[in-house]
N, C-alpha and C positions, 0 to 999 in steps of 0.2 A: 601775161598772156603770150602765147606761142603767135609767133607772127608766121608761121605757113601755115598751123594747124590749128588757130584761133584757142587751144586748149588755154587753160589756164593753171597753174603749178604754184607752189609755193617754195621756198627753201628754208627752209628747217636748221634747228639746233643740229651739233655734231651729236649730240644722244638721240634723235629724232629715230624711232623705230626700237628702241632698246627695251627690251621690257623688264630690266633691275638694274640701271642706270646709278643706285645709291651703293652699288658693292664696286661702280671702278673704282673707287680712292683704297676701298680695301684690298684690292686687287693687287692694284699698284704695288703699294707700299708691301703686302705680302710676298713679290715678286722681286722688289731690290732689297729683299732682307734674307736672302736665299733659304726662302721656304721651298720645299720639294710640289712638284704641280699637284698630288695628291692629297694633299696636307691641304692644298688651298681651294680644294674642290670642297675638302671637307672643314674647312672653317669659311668662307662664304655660303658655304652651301648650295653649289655650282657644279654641275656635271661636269664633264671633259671638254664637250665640244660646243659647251658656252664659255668654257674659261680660255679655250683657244681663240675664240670671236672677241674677244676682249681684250685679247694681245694682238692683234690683229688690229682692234682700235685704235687703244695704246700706241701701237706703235706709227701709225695715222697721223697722230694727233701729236706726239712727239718730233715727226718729222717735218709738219705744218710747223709746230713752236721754233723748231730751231732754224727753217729757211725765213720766218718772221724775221729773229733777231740776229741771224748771219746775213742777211740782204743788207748789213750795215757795210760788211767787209765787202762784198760783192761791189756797191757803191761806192769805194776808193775810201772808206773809214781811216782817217792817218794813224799808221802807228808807226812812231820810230826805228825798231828794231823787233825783232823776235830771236828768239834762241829754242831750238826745236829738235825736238827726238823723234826719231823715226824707228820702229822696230817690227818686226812680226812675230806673229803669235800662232798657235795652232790647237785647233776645236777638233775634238773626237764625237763622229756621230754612231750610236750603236745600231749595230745588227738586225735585222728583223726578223730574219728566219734561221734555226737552229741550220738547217741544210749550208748555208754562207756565213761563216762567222767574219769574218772580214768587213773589218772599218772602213768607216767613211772618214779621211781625215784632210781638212780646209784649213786655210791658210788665211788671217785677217793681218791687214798691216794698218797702221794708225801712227799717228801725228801729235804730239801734243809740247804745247808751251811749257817751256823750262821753266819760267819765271813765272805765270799763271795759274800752272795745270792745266790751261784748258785745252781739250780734247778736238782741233779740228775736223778728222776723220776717223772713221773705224770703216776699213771698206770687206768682206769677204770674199774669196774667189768664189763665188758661187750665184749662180740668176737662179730664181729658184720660178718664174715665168715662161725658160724655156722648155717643151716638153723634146724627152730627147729618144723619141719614136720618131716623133716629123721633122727632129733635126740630122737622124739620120737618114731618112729616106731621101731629104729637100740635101744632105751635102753629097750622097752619094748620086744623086742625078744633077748634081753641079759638077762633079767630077772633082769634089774636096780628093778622095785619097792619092788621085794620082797627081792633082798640080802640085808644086812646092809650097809650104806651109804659108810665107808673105801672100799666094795670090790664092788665098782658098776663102769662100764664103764664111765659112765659120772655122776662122783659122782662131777665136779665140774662146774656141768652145775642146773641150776632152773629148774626143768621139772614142770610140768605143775600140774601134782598131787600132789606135792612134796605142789608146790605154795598156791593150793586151800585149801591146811592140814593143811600150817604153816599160812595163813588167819584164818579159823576156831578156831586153838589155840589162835591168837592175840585177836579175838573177846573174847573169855573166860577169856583169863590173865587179870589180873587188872594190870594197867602201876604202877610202884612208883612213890610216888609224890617227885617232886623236892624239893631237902632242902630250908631253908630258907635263910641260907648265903653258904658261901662256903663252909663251913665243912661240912655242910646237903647236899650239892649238891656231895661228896666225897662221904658219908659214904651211899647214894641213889642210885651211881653210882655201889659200893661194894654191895649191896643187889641186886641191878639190878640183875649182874651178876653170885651171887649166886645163884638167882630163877628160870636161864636159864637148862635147861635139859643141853646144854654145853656153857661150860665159854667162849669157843672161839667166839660163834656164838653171834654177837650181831647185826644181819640184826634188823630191826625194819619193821614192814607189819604192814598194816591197809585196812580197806575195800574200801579206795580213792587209790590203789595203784593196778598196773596190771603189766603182763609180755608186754617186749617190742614186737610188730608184725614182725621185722625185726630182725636178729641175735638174739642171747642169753643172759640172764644175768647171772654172774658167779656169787657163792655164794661170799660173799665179805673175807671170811676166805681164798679160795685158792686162790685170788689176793693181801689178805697182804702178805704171805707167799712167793709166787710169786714177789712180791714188795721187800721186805728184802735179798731172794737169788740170784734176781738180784744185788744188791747192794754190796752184797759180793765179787758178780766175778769184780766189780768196783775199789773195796779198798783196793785190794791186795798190792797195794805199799804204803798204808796208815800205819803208825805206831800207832796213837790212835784214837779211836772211842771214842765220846760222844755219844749216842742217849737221846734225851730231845724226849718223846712223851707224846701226849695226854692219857688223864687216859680209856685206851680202852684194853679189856682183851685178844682179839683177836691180838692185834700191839703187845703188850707187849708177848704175846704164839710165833710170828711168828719172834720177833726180836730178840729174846734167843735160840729158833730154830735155826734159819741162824748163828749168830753169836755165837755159844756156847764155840767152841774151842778155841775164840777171846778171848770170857772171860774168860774162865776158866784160857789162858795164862796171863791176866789182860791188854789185849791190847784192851779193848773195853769193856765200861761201860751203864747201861741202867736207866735210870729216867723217872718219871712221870714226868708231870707240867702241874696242872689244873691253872685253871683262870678262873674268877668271869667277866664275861661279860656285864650283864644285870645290869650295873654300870651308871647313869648321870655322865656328863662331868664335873659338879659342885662337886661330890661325887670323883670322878677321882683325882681332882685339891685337894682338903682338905686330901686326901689319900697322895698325893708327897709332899705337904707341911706340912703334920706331920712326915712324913716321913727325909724330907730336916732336920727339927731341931731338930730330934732325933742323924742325923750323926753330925752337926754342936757343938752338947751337946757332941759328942762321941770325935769328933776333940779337943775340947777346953781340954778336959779331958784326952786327952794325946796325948799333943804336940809333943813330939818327933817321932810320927806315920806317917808315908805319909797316905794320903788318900787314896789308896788301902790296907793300913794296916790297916787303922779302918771298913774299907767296912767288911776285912775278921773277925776282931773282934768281930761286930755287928754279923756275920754270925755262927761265932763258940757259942753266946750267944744262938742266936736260935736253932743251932742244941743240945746243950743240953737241951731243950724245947721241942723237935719235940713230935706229941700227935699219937697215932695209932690206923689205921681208919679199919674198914672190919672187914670178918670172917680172912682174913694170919694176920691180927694185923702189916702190911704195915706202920712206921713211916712218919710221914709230918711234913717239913718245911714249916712254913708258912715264906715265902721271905721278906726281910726287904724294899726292895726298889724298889717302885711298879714305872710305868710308863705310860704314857698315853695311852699307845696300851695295856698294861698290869698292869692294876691300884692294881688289889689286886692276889696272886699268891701264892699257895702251891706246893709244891718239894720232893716228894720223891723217895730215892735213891732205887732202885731195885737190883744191881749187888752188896751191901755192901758185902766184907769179911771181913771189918773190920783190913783192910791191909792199909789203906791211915793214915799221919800223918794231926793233926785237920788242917792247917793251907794249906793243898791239897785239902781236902777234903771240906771246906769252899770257895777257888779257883772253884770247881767245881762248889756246890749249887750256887756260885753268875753268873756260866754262862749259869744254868739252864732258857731255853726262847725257846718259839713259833714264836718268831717274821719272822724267816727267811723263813719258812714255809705262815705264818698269811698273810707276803706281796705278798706273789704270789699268795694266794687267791684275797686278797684284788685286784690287780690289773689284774687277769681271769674278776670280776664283772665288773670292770671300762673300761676296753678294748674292751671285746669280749660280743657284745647286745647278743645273745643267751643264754649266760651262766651269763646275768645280776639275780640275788635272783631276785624271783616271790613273789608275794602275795599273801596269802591265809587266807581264812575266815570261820570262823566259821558257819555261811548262808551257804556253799559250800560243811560242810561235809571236809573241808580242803584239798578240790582239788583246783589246780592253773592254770589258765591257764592266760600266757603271751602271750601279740601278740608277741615278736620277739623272744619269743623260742624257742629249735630244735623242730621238728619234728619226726627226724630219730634219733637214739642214734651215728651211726654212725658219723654225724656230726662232736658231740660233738670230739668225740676220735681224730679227724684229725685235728679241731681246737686246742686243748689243747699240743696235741704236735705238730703245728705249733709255739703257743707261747710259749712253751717250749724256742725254741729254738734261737726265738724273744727275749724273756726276757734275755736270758743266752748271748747272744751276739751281741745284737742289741738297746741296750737300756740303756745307760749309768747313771751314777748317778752322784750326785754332786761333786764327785772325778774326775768326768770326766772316770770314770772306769766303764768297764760292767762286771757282774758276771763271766764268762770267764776271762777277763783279771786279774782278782784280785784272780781267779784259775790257772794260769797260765795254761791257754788252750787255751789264742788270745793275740796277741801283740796289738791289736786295735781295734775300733769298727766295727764290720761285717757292711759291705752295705748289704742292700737287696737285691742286685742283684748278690750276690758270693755267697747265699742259693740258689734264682731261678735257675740260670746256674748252677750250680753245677758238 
């Protein structure tokens, strides 16, 4: 009973109101098996704008589940160490009307354990709450365009002028061209970011790309930022931090920001690690096979080694090698032992004092990897048909449009952390282990139907 209004109320199941409550599970599970949203209209037998209300639940109840069983880490949970990738990714929203073909294209960055998988964040540049009629009328009577960007009300929102200025500029820039191996694709990347007005900002605009019609995009600087001081209030009963990211000037400002104090106590360390992509499978294979009988040459040559004692070897030879790239003069490891997800790979250390002895410090470069990170991309595209890579053509002016891609950016946001949360506990590996459980965050594999009920 209401104590001002003496009413009385009840509170109800998370289905309480739903009137086919027996097709979420079908829903679900049709949704991380990248069925197209048509297909699942017509095998539950569910309009449009009941299957949308359902991902809207889903994703509700998904994000109740996982503040449930991450309030562990929040609560100082100990974990020794972590070893962690960082990278971002980018979502294509299609066009609504034939008159604008131009993309909506957002940027998601995500976190995940090298040694686990597990997924801590998947964040998007994008609020999809804010509407951006009264966000322009409410910053242009604050006086957003004329203060400097630091003191403006909604300095971390795209307005609209902001948009059509930083177009214009893109139009004028000349892109750098990409290197020719990996070093030129380092040292491209390093001038990139010096010919930026600021080092952190490295959105990319072209005249194929528009603001979303629905909610806002956020400049993608205050969602790494955002991304990283989330993570902190996470790792509080974490003893050491690895961060392995991608060579991005904005991750690397926002991950030293969050964690500064980390470092400076030396309980949290920060590295590049690019990698050479645009590699054939053929070229892949001849890279781990010259590779294989360079350790095998290193083994024979000193027998009394385990083979993690020649690995670190090999690794101490290259760091006295390492070449440096950029205007900071930044040293690079190029990695001795490439793989088929990561056939050729450079490494360099960012947080060096110069405090690690060689044979920690070779421990670390050899655990330098994207991979934890790379798979949960990898399996967004293979899962979720919306968020499958589009194709784009040069005919097209390099806009894309996919038949089964979102529409609304919101979407995206509610799928990604539906599978979040899928992937983290619901999807086991050849261990018979799911990311949770091998974080000690799940004794077992979550059924889908202990996210839905929730």
């Amino acid at each position: 009973r209401c104590k001002a209004c003496r009413k009385t109320f009840s509170v109800g199941k998370s289905t309480t109101g739903h009137k086919q409550p027996h097709k979420n599970r079908l829903i679900f599970s049709l949704l991380m098996n990248k069925s197209p949203m048509r297909r699942i209209c017509e095998v539950a037998d569910i309009g449009p704008e009941g299957l949308y209300g359902k991902i809207d639940f889903l994703h509700r109840q998904s994000l109740a589940f996982a503040a449930h069983r991450e309030a562990h880490l929040l609560a100082g949970m100990p974990v020794s160490r972590l070893y962690l990738a960082t990278d971002r990714h980018d979502y294509v929203v299609n066009w609504n009307r034939q008159e604008d073909r131009r993309n909506v294209v957002l940027h998601a960055v995500g976190t995940a354990d090298n040694a686990t998988g597990y997924v801590f964040g998947m964040h998007l540049n994008y609020d999809p709450v804010l509407d951006a009629e009264v966000v322009e009328r409410q910053a242009a009577a604050a006086g957003d365009y004329q203060a400097k960007v630091p003191f403006r009300r909604f300095a971390r929102c795209w307005l609209k002028g902001d948009y059509d200025a930083a177009l214009k500029l893109s139009r004028a820039a000349r892109r750098k061209p990409a290197g020719s191996d990996l070093n030129g694709d380092i040292d491209a990347t390093y001038a990139e970011a010096f010919g930026r007005e600021d080092v952190e900002v490295s959105e990319v605009l072209d005249v194929g790309r528009r603001l979303p019609t629905k909610g806002m995009q956020i400049h993608s600087e205050y969602t790494l930022y955002g991304h990283f001081f989330y993570l902190k209030c996470l790792f509080g009963g974490v003893g050491k931090l690895r961060f392995f990211m991608d060579q991005d000037s904005g991750m690397r400002a926002a991950c030293l920001a969050a964690f500064q104090s980390e470092i400076k106590a030396r309980q949290a360390d920060a590295f590049y690690v690019r990698i050479a992509k645009e590699i054939t499978v053929t070229e892949k294979r001849k890279a781990i096979a010259a590779s294989r009988t360079i350790f095998e040459a290193a083994c024979q040559a000193n027998p009394g080694l385990s083979a993690s004692e020649v690995e670190a070897l090999l690794i101490k030879a290259r760091i006295a090698q390492r070449v440096s790239h950029g205007k900071w003069h930044d040293k690079w490891l190029a990695h001795p032992f490439p793989s088929m997800s990561e056939p050729e790979k450079a490494v360099c250390y960012l947080t060096d004092y110069g405090d690690y002895d060689p044979d920690h410090l070779a421990r670390l470069y050899g655990k330098a990897s994207l991979h934890g990170i790379d798979r949960f991309f990898m399996q967004v595209r293979r899962r979720l048909s919306i968020l499958e890579r589009p194709i784009a053509t040069s005919s097209a002016n390099y806009r894309t449009w996919y038949g089964y891609s979102a529409y609304n950016p919101a979407t995206i946001v509610n799928l990604l952390g539906i599978f979040r949360v899928f992937y983290n506990y619901c999807i086991a590996g050849q261990d018979r282990k799911t990311p949770a459980m091998r974080a000690g965050l799940a004794k077992g594999k979550v059924a889908l139907e202990d996210v839905i009920y929730f």
